[in-house]
N, CA, C and O atoms as a Maestro MAE file, in Angstrom:
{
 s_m_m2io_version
 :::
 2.0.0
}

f_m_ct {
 s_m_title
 :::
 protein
 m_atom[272] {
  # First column is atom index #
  i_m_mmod_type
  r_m_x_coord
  r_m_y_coord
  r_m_z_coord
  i_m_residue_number
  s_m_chain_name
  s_m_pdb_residue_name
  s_m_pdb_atom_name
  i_m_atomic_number
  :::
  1 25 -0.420 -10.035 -10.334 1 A "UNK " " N  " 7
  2 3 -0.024 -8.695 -10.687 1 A "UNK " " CA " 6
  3 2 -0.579 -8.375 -12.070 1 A "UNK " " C  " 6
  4 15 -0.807 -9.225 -12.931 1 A "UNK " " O  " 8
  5 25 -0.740 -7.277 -12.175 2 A "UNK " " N  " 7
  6 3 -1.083 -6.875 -13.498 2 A "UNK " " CA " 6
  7 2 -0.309 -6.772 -14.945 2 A "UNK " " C  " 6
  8 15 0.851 -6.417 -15.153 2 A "UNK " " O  " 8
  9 25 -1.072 -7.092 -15.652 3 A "UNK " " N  " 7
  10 3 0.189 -6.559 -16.724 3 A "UNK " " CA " 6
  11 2 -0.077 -5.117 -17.207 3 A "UNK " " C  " 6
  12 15 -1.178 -4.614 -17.428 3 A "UNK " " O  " 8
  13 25 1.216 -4.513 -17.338 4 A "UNK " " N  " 7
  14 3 1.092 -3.309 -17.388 4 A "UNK " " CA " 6
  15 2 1.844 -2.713 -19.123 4 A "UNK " " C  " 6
  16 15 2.915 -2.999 -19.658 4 A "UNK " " O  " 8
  17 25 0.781 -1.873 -19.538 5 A "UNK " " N  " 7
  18 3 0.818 -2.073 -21.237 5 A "UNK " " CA " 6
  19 2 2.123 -0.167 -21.107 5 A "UNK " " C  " 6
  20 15 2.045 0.873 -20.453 5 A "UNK " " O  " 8
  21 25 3.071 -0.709 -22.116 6 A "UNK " " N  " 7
  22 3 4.003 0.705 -22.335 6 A "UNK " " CA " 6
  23 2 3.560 1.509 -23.457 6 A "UNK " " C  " 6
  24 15 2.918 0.983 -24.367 6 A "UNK " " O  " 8
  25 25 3.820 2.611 -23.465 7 A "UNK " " N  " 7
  26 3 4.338 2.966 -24.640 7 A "UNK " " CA " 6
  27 2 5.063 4.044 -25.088 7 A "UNK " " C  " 6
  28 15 6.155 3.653 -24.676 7 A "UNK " " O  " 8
  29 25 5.328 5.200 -25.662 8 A "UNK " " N  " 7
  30 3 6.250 6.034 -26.279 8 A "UNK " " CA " 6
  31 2 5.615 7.780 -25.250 8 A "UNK " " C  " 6
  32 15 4.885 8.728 -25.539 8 A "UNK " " O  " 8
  33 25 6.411 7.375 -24.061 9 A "UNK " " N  " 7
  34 3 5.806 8.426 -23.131 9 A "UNK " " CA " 6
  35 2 4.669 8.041 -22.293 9 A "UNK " " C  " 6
  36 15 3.907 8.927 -21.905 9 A "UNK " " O  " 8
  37 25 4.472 6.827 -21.973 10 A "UNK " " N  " 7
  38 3 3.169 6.101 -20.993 10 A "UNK " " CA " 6
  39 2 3.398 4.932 -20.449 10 A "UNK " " C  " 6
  40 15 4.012 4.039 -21.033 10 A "UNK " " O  " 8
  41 25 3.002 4.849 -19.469 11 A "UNK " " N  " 7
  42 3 2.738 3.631 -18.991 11 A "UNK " " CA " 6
  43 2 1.429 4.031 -18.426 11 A "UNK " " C  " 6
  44 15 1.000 5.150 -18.144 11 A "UNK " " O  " 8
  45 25 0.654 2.331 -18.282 12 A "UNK " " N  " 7
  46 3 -0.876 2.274 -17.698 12 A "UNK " " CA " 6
  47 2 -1.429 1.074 -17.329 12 A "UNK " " C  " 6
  48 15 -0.692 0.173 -17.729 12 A "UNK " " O  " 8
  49 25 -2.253 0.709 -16.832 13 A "UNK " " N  " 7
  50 3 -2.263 -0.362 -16.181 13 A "UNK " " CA " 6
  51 2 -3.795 -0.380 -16.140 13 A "UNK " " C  " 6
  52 15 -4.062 0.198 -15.086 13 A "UNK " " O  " 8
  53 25 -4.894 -0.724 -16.707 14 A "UNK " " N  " 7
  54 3 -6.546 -0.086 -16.141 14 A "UNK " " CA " 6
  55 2 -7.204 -1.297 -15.522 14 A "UNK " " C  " 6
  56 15 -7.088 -2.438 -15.969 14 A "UNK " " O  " 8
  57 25 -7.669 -1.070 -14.813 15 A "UNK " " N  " 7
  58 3 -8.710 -2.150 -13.739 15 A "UNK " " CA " 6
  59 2 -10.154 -1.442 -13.771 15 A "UNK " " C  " 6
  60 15 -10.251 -0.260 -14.101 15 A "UNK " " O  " 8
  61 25 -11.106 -2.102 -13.465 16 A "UNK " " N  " 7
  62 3 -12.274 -1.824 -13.010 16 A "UNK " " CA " 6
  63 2 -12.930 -2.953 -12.308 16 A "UNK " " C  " 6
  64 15 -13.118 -4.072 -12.785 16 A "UNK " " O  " 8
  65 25 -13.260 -2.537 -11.117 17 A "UNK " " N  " 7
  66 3 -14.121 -3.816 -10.643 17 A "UNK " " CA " 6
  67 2 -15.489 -3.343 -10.147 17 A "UNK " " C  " 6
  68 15 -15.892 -2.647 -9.215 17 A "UNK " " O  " 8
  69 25 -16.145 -4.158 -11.382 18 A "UNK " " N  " 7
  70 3 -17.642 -4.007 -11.220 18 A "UNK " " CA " 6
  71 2 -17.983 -5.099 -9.841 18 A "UNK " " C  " 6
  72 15 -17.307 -6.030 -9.403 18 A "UNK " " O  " 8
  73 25 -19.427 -4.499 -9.353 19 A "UNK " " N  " 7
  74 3 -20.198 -5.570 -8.612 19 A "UNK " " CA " 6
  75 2 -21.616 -5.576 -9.176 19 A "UNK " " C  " 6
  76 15 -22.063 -4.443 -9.356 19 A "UNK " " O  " 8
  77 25 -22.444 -6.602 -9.503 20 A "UNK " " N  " 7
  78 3 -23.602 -6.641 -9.789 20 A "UNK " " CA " 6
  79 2 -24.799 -7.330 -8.631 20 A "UNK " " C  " 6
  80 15 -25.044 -8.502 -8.344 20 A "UNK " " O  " 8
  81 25 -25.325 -6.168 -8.193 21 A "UNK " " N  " 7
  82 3 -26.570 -6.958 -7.307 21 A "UNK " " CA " 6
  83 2 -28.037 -6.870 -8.107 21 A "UNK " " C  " 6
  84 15 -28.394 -6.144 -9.034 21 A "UNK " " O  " 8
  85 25 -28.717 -7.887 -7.380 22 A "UNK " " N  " 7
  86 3 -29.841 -8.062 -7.961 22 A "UNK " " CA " 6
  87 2 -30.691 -7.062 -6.973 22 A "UNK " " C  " 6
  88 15 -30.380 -6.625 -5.865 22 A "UNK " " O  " 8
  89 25 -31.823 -6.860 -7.728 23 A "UNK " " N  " 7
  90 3 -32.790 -6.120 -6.783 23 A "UNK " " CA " 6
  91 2 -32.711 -6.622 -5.875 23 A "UNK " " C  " 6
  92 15 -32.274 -7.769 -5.968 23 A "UNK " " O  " 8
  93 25 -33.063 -6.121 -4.479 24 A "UNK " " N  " 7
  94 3 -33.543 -6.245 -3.132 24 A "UNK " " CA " 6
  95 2 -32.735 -7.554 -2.214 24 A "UNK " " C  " 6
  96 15 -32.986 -8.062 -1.121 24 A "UNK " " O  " 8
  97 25 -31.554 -7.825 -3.349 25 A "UNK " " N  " 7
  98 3 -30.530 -8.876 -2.886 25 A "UNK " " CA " 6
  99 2 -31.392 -10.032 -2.321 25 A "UNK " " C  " 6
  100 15 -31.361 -10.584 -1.221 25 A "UNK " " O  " 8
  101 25 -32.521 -10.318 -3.898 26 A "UNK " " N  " 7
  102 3 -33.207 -11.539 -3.448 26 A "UNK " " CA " 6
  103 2 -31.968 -12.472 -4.268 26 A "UNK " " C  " 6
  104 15 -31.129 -11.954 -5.005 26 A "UNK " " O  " 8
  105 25 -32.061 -14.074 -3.943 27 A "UNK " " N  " 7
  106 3 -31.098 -15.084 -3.236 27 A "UNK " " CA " 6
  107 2 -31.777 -15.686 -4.901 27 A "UNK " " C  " 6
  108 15 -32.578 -16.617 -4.817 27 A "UNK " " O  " 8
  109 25 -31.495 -15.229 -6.120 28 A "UNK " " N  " 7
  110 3 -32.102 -15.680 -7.579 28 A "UNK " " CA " 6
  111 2 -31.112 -16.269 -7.851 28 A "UNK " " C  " 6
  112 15 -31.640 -17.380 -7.903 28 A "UNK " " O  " 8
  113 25 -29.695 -16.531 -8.159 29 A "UNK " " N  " 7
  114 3 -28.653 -16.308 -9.392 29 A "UNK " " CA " 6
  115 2 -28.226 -17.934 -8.607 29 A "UNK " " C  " 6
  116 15 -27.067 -18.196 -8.288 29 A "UNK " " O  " 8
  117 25 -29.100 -18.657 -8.446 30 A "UNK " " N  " 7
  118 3 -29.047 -20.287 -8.199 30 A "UNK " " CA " 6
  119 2 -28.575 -21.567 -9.425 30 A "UNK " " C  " 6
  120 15 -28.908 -21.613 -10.609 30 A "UNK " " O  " 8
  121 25 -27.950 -22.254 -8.871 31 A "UNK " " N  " 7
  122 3 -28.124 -23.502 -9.619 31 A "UNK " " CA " 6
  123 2 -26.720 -23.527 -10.634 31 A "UNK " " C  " 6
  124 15 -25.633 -22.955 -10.563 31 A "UNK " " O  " 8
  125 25 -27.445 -24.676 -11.797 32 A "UNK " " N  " 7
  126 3 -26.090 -25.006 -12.863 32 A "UNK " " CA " 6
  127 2 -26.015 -23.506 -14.049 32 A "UNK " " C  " 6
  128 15 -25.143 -23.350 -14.904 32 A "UNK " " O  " 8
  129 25 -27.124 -22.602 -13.786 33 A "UNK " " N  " 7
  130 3 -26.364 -21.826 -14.812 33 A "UNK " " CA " 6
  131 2 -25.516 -20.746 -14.449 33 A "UNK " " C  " 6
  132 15 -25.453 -19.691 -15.079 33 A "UNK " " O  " 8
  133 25 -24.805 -21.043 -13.332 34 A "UNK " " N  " 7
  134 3 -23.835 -20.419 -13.503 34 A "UNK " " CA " 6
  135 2 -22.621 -20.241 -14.500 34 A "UNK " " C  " 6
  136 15 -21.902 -19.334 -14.919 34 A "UNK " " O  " 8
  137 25 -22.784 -21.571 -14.646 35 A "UNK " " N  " 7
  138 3 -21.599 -21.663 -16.188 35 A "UNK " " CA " 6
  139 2 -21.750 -21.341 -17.159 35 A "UNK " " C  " 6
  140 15 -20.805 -21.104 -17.912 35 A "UNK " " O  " 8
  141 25 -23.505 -21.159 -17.644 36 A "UNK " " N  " 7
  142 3 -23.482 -20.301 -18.581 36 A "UNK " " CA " 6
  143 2 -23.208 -19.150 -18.894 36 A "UNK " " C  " 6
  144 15 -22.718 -18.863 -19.986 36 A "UNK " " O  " 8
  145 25 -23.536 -18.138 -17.799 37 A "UNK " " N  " 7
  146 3 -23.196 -17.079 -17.407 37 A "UNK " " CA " 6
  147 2 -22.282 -16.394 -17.434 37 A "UNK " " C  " 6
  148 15 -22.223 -15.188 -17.672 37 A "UNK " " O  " 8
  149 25 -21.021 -17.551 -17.043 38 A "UNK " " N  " 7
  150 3 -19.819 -17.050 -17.461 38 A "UNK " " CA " 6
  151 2 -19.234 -17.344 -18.482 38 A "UNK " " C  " 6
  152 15 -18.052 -17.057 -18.671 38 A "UNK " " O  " 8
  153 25 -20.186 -18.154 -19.559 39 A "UNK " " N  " 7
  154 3 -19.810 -18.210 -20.837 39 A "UNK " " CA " 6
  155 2 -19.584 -16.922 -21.526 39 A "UNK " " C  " 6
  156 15 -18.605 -16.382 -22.040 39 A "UNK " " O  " 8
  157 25 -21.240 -16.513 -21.303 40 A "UNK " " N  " 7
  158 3 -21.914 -15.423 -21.592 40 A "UNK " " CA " 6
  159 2 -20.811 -13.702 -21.355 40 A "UNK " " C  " 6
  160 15 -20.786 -12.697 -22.065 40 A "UNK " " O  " 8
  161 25 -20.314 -13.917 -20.515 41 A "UNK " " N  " 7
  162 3 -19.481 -12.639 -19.788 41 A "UNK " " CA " 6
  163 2 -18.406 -13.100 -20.458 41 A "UNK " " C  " 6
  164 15 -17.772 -12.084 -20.741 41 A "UNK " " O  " 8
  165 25 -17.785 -14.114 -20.909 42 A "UNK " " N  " 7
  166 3 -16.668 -14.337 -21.539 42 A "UNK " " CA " 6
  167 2 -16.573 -13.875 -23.094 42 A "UNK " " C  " 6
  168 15 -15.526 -13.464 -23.594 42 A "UNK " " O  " 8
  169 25 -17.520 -13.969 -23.632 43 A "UNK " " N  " 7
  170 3 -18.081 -14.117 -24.677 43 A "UNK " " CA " 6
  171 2 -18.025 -12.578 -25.499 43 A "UNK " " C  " 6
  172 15 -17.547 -12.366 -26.613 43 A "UNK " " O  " 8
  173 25 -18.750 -11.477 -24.456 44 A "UNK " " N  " 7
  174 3 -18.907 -10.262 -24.663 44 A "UNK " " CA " 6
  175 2 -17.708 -9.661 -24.291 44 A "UNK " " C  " 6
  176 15 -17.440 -8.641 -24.925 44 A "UNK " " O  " 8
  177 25 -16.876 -10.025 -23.402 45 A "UNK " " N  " 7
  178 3 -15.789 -9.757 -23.135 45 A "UNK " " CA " 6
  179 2 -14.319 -9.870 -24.476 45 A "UNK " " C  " 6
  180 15 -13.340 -9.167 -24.723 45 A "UNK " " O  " 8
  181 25 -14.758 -10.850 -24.917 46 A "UNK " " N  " 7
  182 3 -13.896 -11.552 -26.376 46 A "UNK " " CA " 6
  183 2 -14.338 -10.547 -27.405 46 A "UNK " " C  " 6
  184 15 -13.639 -10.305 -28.390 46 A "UNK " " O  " 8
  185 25 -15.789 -9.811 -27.128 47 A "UNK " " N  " 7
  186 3 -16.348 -9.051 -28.591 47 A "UNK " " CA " 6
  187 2 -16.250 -7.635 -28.352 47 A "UNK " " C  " 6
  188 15 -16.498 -6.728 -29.146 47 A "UNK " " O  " 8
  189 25 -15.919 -7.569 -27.350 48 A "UNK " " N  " 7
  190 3 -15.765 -6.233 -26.749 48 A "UNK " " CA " 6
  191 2 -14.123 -5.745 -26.840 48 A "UNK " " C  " 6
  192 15 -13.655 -4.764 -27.418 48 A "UNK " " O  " 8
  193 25 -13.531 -6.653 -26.161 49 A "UNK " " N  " 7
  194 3 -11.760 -6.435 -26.301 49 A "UNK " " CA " 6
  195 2 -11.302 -6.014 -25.049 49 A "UNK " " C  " 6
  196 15 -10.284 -5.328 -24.966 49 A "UNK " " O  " 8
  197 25 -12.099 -6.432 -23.827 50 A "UNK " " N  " 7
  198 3 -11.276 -6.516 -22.981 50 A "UNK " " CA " 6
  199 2 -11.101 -7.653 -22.017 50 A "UNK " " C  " 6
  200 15 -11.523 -8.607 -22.669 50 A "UNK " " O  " 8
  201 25 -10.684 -8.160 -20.721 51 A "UNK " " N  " 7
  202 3 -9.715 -9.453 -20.104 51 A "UNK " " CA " 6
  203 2 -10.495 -9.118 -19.287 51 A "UNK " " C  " 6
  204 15 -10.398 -7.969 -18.857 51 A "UNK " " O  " 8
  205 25 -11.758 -10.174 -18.677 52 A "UNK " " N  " 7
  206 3 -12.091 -10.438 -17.132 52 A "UNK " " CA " 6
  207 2 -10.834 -11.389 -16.779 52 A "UNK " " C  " 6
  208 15 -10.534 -12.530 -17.128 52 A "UNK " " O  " 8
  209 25 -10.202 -10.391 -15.901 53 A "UNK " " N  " 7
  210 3 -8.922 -11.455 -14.902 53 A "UNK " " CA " 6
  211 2 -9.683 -11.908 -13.660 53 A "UNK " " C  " 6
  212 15 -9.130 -12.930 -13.254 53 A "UNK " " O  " 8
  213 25 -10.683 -11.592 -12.911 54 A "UNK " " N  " 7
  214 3 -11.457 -12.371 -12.196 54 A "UNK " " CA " 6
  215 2 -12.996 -12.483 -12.346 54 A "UNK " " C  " 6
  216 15 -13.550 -11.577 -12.969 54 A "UNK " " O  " 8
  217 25 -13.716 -13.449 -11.868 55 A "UNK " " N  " 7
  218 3 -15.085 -13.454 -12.006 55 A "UNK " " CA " 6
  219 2 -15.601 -14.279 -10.859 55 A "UNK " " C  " 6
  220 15 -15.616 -15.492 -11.071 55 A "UNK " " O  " 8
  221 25 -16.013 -13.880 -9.724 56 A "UNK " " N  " 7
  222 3 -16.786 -14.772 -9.029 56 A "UNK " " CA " 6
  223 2 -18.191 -13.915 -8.522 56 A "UNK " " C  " 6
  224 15 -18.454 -12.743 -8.250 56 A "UNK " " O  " 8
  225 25 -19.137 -15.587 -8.575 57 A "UNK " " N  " 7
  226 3 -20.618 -15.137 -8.406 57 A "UNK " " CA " 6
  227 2 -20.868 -15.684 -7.082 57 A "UNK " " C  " 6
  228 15 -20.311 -16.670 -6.599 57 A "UNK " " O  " 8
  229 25 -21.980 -14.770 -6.405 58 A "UNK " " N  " 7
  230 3 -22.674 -15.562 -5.060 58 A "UNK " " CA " 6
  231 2 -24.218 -15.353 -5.542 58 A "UNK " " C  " 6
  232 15 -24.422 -14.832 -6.639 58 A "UNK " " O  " 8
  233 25 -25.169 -15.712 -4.816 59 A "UNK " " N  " 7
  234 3 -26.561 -16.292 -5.285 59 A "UNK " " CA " 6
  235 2 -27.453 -15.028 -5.082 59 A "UNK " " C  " 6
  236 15 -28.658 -14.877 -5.281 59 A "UNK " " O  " 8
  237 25 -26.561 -14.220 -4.657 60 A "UNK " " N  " 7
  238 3 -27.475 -12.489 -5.311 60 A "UNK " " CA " 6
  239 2 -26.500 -11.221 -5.509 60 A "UNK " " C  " 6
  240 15 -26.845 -10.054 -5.319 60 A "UNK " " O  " 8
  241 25 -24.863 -11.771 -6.041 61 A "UNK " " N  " 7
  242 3 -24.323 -10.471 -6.734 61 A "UNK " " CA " 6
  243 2 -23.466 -10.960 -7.566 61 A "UNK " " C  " 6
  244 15 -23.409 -12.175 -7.379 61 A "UNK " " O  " 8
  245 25 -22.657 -10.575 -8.525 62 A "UNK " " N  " 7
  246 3 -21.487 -10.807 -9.237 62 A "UNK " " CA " 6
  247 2 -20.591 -10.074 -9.096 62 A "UNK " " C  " 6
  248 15 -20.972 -8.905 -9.157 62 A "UNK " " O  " 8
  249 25 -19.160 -10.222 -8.870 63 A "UNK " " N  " 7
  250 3 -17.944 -9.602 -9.222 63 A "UNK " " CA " 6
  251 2 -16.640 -10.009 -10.619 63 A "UNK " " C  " 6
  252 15 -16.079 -11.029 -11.019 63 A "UNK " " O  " 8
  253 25 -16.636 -9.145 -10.830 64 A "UNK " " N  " 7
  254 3 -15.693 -8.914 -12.299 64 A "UNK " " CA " 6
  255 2 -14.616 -8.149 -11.785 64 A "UNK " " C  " 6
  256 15 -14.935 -7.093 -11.240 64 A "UNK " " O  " 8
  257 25 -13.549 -8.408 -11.828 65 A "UNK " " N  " 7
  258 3 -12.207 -7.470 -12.692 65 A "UNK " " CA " 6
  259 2 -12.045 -7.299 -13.513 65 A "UNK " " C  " 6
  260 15 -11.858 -8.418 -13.993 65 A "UNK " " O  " 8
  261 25 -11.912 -6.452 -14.434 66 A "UNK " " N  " 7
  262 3 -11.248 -6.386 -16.098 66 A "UNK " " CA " 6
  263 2 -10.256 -5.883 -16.023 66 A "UNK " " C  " 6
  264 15 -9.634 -5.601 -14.999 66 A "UNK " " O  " 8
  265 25 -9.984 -5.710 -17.075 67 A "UNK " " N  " 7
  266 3 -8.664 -4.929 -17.453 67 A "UNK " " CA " 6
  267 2 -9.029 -4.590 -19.163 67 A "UNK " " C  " 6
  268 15 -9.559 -5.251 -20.056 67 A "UNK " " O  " 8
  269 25 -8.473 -3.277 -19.082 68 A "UNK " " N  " 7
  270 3 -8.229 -2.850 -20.558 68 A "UNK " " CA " 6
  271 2 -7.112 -3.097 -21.302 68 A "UNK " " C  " 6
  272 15 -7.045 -2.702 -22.466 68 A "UNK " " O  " 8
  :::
 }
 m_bond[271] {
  # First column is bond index #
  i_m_from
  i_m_to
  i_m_order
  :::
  1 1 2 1
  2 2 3 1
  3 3 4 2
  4 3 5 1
  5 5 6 1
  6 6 7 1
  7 7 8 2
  8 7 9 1
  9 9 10 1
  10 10 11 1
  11 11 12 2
  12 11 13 1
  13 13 14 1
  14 14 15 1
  15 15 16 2
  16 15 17 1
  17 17 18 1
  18 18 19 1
  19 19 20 2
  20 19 21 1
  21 21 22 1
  22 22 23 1
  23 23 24 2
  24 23 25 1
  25 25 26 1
  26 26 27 1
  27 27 28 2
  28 27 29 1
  29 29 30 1
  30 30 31 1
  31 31 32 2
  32 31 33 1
  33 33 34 1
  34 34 35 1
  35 35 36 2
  36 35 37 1
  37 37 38 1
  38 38 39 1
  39 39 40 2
  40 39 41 1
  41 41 42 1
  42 42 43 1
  43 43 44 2
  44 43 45 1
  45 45 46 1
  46 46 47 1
  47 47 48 2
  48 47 49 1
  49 49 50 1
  50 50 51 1
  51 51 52 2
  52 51 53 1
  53 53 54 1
  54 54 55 1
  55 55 56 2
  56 55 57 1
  57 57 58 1
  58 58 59 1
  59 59 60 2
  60 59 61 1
  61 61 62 1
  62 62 63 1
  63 63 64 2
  64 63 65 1
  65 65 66 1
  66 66 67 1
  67 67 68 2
  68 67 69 1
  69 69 70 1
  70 70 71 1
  71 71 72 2
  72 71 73 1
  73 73 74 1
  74 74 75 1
  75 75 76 2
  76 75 77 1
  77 77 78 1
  78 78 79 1
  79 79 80 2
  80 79 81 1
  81 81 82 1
  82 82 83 1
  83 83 84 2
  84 83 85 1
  85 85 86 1
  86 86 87 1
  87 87 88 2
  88 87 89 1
  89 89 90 1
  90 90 91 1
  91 91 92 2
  92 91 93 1
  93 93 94 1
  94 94 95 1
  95 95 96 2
  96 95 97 1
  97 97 98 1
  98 98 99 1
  99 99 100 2
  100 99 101 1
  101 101 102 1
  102 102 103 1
  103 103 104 2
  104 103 105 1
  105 105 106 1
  106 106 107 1
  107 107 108 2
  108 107 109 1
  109 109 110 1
  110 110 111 1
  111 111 112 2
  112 111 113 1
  113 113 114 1
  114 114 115 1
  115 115 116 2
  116 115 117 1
  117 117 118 1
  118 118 119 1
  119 119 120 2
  120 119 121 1
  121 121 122 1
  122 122 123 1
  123 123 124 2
  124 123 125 1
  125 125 126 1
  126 126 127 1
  127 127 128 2
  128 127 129 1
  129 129 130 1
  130 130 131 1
  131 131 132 2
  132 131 133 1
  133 133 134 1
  134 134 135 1
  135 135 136 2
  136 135 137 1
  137 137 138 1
  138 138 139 1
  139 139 140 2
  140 139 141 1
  141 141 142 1
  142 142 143 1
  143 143 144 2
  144 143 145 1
  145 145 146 1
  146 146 147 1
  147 147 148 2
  148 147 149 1
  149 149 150 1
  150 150 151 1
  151 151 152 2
  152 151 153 1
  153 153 154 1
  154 154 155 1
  155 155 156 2
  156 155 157 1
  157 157 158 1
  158 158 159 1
  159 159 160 2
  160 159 161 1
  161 161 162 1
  162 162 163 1
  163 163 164 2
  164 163 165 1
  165 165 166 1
  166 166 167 1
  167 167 168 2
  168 167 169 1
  169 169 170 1
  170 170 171 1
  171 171 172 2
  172 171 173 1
  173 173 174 1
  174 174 175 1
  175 175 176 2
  176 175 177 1
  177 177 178 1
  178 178 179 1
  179 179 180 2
  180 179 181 1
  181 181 182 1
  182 182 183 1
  183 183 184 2
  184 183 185 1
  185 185 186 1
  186 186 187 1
  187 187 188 2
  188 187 189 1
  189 189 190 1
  190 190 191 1
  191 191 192 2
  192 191 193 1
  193 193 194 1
  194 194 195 1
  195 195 196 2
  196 195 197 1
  197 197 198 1
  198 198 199 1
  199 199 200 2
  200 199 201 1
  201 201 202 1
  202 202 203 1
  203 203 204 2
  204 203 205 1
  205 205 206 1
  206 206 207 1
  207 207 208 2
  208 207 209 1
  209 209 210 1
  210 210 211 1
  211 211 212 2
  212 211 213 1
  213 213 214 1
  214 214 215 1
  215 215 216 2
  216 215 217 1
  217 217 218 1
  218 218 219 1
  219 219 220 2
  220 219 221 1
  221 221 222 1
  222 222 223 1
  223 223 224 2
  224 223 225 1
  225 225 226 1
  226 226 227 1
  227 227 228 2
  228 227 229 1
  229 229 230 1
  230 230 231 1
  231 231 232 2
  232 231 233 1
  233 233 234 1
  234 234 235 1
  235 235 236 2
  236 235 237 1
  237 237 238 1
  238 238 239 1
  239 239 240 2
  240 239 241 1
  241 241 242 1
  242 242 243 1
  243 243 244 2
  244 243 245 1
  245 245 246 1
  246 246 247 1
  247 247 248 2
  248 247 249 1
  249 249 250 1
  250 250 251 1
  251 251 252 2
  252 251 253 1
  253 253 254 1
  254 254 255 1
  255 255 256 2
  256 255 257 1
  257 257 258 1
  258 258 259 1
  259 259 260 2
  260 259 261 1
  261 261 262 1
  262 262 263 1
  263 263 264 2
  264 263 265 1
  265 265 266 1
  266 266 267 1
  267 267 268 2
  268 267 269 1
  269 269 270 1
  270 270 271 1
  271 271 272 2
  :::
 }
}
C-alpha cells in the first residue's frame, strides 16, 4: 500500500509508472549490468527526491514505480 502524505486541507498519494523500451524492442539490456543500472536509477532517484517503490527489468524494457 502506499503511503499516503497529509496535510492542512489535503491528502495525496502520487504514483507514476514509467515503462522504458528500447528501440525496435531489440533483446540489448543483457547480462551483469543490470545491477548497475539500478544503482544508477537509485542514485538519481536519491538526487532528485523521489522513492522508486518498484523496479523490474526484462532484456528490452524497464519498469519503475515512484512515488512523490
Amino acid at each position: 500500500m502506499a503511503e499516503v502524505k497529509q496535510g492542512r486541507g489535503y491528502v495525496y498519494s502520487i504514483q507514476y509508472h514509467i515503462v522504458w523500451c528500447v528501440k525496435y524492442r531489440h533483446k540489448v539490456l543483457l547480462g551483469d549490468s543490470d545491477n548497475k543500472r539500478k544503482e544508477i536509477r537509485n542514485q538519481i532517484a536519491t538526487d532528485n527526491g523521489f522513492t522508486i517503490s518498484e523496479m523490474e527489468s526484462d532484456c528490452d524494457h524497464v519498469h519503475l514505480l515512484i512515488r512523490l
